[in-house]
C-alpha positions as CSV (number, residue, x, y, z in Angstrom):
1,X,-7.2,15.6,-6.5
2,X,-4.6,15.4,-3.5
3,X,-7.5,13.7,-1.2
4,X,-8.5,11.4,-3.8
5,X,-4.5,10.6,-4.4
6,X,-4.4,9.5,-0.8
7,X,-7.6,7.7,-0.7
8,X,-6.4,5.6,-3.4
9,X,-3.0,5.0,-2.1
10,X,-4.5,4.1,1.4
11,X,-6.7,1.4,-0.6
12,X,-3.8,-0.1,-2.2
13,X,-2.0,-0.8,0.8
14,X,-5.0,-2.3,2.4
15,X,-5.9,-4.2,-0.7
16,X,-2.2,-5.6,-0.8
17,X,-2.2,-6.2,3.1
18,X,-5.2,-8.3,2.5
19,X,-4.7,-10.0,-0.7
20,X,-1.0,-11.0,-0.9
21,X,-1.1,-13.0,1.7
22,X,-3.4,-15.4,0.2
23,X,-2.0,-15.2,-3.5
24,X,1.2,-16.2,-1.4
25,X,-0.8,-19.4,-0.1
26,X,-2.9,-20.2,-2.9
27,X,-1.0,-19.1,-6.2
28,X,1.7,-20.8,-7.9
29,X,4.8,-19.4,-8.6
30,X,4.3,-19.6,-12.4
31,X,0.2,-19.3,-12.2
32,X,1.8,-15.4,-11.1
33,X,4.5,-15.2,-13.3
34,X,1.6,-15.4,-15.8
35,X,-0.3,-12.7,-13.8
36,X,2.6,-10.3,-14.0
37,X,3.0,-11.0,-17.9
38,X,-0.1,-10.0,-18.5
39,X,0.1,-6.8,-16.4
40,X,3.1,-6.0,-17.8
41,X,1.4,-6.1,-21.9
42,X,-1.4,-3.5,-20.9
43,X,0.5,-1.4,-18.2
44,X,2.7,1.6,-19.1
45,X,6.2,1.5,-18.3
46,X,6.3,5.2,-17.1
47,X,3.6,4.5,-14.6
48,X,4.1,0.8,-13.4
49,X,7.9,1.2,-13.1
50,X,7.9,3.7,-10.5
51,X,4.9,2.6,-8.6
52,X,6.7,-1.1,-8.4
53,X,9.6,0.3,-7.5
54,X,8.0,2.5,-4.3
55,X,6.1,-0.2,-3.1
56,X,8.4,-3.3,-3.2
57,X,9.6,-4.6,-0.1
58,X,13.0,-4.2,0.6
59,X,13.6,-7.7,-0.6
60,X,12.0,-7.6,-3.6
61,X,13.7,-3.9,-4.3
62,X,17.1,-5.2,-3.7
63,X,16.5,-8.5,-6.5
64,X,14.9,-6.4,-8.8
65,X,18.0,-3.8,-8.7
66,X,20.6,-6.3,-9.0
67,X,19.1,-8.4,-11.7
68,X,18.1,-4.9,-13.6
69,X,22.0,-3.8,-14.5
70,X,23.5,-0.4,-14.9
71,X,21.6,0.6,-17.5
72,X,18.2,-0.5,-16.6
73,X,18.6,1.3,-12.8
74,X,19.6,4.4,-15.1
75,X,16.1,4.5,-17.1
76,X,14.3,3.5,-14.2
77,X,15.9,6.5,-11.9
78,X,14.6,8.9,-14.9
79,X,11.6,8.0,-15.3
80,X,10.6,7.9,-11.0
81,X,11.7,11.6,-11.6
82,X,9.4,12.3,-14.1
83,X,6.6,10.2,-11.8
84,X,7.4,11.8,-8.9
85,X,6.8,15.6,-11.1
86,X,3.9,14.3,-12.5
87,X,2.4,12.7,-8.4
88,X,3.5,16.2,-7.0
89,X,1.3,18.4,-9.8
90,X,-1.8,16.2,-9.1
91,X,-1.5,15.7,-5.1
92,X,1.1,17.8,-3.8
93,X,5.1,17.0,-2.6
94,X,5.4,13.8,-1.5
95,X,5.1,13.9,2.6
């Protein structure tokens, strides 16, 4: 499981590293609004929150944490905890 955890998360990267630049060039800004919308209604909050959250740019990390509110950056510590527990049963601490 841990090897097939970091296969995956080295694909991601690469897949991001290739793709976003071109969605950058080629995508309009609401053409990906719509994208995200639609991730959003078949994602799970538990598992997409966290992920976003660990692979944002610094940027993006800081808008998303200001525009969030108190509250928001409350539930959204909790629930990297629990992803964090549950990435650590299936591949190991975090490196």
């Amino acid at each position: 499981m841990a090897r097939t955890h970091e296969l995956l998360a080295e694909h991601i990267a690469e897949e991001e590293r290739a793709v976003f630049p071109i969605v950058a060039r080629y995508v309009s800004a609401s053409d990906w609004d719509r994208v995200e919308k639609a991730a959003r209604t078949g994602g799970k909050m538990r598992f997409e929150a966290p992920r976003m959250l660990r692979h944002a740019e610094p940027s993006e990390l800081a808008k998303m944490k200001k525009e969030a509110g108190p509250i928001i950056r409350a539930l959204l510590a909790l629930l990297v905890r629990g992803h964090d527990k549950r990435e650590a049963i299936i591949a190991g601490p975090a490196r």
